[in-house]
Backbone as a chain_set.jsonl record, in Angstrom:
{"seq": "XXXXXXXXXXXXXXXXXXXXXXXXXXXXXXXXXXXXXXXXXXXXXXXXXXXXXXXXXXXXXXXXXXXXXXXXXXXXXXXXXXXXXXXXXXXXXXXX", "coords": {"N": [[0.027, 21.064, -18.345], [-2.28, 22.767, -16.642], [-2.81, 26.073, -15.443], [-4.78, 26.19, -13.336], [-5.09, 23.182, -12.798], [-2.232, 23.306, -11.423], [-2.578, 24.588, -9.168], [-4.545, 23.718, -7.975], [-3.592, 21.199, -6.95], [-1.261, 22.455, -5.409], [-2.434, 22.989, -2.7], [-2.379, 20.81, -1.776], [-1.067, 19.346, 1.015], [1.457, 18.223, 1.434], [3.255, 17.388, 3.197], [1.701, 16.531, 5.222], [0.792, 14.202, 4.005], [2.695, 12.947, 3.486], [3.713, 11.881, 6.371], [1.383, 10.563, 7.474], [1.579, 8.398, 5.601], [4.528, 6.872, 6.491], [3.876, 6.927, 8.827], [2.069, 4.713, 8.448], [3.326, 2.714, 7.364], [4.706, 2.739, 9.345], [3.566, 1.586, 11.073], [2.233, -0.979, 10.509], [5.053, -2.263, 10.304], [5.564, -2.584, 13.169], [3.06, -4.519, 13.665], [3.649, -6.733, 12.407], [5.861, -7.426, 13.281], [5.17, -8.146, 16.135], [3.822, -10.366, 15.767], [0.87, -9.908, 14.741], [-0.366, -10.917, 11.779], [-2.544, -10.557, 10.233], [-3.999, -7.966, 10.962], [-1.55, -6.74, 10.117], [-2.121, -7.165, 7.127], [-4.759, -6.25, 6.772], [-4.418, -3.542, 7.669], [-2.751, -2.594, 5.624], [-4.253, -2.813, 3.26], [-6.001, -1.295, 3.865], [-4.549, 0.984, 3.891], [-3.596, 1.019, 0.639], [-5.562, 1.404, -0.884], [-6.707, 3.441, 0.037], [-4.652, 4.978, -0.513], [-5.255, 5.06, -3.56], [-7.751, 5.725, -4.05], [-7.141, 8.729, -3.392], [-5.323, 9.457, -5.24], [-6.41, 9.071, -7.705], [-8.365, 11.126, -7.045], [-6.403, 12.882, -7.75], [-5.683, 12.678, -10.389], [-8.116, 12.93, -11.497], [-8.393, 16.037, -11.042], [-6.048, 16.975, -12.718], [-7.736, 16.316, -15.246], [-7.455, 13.993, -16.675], [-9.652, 12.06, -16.838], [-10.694, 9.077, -17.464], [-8.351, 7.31, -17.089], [-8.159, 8.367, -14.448], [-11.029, 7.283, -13.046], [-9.966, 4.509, -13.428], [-8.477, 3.906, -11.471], [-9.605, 5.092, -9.309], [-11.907, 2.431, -9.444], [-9.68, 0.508, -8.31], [-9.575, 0.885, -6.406], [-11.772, 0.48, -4.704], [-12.224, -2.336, -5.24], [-10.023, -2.899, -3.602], [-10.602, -1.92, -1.149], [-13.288, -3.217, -1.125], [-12.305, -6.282, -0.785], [-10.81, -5.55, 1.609], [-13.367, -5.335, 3.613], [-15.08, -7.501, 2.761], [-13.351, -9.727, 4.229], [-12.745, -8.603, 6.761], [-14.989, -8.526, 7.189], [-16.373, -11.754, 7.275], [-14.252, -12.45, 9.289], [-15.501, -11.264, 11.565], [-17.913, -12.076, 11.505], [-17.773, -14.888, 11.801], [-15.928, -14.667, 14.293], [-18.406, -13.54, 15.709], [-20.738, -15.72, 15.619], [-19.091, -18.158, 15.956]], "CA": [[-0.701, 21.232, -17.103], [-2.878, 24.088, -16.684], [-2.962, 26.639, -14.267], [-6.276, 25.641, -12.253], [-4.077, 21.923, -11.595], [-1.069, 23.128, -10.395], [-3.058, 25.225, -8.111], [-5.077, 22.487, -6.553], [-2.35, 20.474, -6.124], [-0.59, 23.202, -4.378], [-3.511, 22.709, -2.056], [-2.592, 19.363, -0.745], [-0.071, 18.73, 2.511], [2.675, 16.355, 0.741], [4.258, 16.564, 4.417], [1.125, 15.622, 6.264], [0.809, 12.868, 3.368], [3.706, 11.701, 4.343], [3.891, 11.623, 7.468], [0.004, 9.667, 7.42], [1.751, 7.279, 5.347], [5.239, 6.697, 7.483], [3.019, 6.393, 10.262], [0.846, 3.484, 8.28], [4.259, 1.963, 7.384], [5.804, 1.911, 10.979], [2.353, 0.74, 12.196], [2.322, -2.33, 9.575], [6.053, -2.646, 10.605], [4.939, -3.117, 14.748], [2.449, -5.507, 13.582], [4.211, -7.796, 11.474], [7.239, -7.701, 14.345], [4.318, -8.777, 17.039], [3.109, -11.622, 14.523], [-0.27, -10.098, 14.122], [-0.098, -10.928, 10.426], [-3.658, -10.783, 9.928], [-4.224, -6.299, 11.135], [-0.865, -5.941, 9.17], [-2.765, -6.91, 6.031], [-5.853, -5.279, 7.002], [-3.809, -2.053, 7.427], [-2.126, -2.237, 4.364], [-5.448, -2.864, 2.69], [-7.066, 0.522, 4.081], [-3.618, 2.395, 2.803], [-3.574, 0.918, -0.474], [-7.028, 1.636, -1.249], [-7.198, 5.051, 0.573], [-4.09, 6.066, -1.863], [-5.585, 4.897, -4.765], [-8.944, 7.067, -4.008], [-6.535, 10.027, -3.626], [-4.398, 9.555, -6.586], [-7.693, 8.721, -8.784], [-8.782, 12.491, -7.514], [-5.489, 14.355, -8.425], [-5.792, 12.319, -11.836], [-9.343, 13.883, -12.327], [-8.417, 17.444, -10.832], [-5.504, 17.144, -14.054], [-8.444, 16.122, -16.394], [-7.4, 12.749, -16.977], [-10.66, 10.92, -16.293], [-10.397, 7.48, -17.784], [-7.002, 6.997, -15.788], [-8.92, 8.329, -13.05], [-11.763, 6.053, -13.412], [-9.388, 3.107, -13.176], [-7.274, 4.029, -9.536], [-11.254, 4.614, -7.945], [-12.263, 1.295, -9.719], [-8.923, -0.394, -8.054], [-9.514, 1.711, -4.897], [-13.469, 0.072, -4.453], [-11.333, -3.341, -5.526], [-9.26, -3.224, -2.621], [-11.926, -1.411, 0.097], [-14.201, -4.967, -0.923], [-11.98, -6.993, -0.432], [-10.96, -5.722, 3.137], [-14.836, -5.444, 4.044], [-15.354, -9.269, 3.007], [-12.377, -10.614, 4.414], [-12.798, -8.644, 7.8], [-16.982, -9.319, 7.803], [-16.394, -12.919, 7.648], [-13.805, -12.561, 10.125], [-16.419, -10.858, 12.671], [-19.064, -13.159, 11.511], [-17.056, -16.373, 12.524], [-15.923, -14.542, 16.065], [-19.676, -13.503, 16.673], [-21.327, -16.794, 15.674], [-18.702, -19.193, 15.765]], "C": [[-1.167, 22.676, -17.043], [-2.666, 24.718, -15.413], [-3.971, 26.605, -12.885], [-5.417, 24.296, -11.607], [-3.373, 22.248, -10.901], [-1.812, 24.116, -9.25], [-3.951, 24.653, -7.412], [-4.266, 21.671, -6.446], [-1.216, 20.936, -5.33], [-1.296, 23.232, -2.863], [-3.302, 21.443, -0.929], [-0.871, 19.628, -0.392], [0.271, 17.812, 2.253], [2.969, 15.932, 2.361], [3.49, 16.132, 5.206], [0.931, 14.318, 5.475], [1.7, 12.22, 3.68], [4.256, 11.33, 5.348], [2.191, 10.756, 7.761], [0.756, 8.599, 6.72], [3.541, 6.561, 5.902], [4.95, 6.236, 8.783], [2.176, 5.07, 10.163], [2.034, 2.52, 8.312], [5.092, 1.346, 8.661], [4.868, 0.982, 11.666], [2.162, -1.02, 11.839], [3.452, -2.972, 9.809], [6.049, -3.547, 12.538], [4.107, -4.451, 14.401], [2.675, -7.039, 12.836], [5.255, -8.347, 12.957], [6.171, -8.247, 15.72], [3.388, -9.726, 16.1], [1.668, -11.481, 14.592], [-0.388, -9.405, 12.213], [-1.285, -10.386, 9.23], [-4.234, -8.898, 9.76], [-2.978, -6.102, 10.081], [-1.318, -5.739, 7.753], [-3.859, -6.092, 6.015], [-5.399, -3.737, 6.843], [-3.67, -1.621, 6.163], [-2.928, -2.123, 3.544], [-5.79, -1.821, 2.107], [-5.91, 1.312, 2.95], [-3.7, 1.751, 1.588], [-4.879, 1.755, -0.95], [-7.182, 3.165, -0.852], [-5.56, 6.088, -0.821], [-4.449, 5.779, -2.83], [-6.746, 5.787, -4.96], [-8.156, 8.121, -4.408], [-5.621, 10.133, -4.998], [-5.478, 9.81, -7.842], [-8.321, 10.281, -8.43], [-8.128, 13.452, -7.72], [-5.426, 14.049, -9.7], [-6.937, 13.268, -12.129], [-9.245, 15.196, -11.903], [-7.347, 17.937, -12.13], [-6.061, 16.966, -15.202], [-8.178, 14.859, -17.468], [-8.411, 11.843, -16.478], [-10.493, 9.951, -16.29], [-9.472, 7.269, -17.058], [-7.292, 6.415, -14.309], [-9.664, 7.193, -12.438], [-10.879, 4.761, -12.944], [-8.695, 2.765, -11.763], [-9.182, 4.097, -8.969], [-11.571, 3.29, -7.902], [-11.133, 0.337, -8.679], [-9.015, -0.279, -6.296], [-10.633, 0.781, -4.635], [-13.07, -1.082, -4.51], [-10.782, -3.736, -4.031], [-9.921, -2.755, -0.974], [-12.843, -3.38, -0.224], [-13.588, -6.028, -0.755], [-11.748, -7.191, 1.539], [-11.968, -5.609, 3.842], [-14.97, -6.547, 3.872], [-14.847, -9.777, 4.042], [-13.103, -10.247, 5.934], [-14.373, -8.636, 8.162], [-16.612, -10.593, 7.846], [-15.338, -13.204, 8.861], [-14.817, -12.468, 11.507], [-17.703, -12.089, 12.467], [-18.96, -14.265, 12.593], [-16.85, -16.468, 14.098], [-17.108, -14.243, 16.645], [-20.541, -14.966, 17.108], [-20.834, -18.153, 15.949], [-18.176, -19.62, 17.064]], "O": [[-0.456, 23.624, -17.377], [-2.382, 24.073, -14.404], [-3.761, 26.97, -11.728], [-5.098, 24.196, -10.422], [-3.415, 21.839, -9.74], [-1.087, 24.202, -8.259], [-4.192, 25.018, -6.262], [-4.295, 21.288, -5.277], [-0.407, 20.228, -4.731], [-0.579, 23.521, -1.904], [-3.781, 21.202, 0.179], [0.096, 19.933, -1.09], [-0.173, 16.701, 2.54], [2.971, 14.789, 2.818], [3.946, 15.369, 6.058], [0.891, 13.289, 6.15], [1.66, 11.066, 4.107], [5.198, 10.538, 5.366], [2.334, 10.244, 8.872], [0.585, 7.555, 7.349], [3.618, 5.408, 5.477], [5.522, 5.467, 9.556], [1.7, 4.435, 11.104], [1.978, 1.573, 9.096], [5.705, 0.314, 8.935], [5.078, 0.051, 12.444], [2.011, -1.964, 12.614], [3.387, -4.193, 9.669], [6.415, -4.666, 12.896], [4.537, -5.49, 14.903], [2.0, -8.068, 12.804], [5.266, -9.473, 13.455], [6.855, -9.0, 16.413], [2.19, -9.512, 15.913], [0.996, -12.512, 14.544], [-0.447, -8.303, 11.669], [-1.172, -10.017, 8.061], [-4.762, -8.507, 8.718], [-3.229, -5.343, 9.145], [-1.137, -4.693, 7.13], [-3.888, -5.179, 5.189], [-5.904, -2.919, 6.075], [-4.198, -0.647, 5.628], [-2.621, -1.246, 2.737], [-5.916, -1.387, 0.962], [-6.076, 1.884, 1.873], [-4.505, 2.596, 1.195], [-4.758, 2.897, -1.392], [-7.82, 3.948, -1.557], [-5.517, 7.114, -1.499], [-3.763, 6.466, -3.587], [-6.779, 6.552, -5.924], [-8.269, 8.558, -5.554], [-5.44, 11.207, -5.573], [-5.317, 10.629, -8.747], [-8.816, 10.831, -9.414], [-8.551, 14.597, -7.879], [-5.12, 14.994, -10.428], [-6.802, 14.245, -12.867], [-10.163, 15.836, -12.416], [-7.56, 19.04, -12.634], [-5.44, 17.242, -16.228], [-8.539, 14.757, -18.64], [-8.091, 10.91, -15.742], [-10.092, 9.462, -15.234], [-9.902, 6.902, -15.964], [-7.115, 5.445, -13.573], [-9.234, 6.378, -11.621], [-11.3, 4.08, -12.009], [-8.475, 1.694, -11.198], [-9.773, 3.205, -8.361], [-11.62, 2.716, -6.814], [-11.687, -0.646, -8.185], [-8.681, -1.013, -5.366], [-10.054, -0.133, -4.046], [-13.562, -1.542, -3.48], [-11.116, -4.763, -3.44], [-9.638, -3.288, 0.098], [-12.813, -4.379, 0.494], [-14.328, -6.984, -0.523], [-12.087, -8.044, 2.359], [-11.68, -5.777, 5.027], [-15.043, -7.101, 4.969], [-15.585, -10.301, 4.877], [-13.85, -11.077, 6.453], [-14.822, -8.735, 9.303], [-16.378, -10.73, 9.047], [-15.56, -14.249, 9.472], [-14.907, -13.375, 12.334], [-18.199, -12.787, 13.351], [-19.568, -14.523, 13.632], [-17.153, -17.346, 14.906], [-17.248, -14.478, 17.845], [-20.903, -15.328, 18.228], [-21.563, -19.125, 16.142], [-17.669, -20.734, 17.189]]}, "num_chains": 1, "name": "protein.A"}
């Protein structure tokens, strides 16, 4: 690891990261425990997908592209899916 990585990754707020994702987990935890089953996946969706973006740009700030490449690809994966799922949801409640 070179000196330029560990110095942008000194850069990033582990404790607001984890406290953004503690906060997605308790929120997914509320929503499961009030049986909306349907926002808990949706949630979990966004965070999957939103850490896979971020992981896919501390891979390419270490100069592992290809890697990289593959967490955005899984990230854009899991963003289209929760854009389908919840457009046909809205579709159905506008038109249906």
């Amino acid at each position: 690891m070179s000196a330029s990585s560990s110095a942008s990754e000194s850069n990033l707020n582990w404790t607001a990261i984890a406290a953004l994702y503690a906060g997605l987990v308790f929120g997914i935890g509320v929503m499961l425990l009030a049986g909306q089953y349907r926002n808990a996946t949706w949630l979990g969706l966004l965070g999957l997908a939103g850490g896979c973006t971020a992981y896919g740009r501390v891979l390419a700030r270490r100069g592992r592209a290809q890697t990289a490449k593959w967490w955005r690809w899984a990230s854009g994966v899991l963003y289209a899916a929760f854009f389908l799922w919840a457009g046909t949801v809205f579709l159905r409640a506008l038109f249906g």
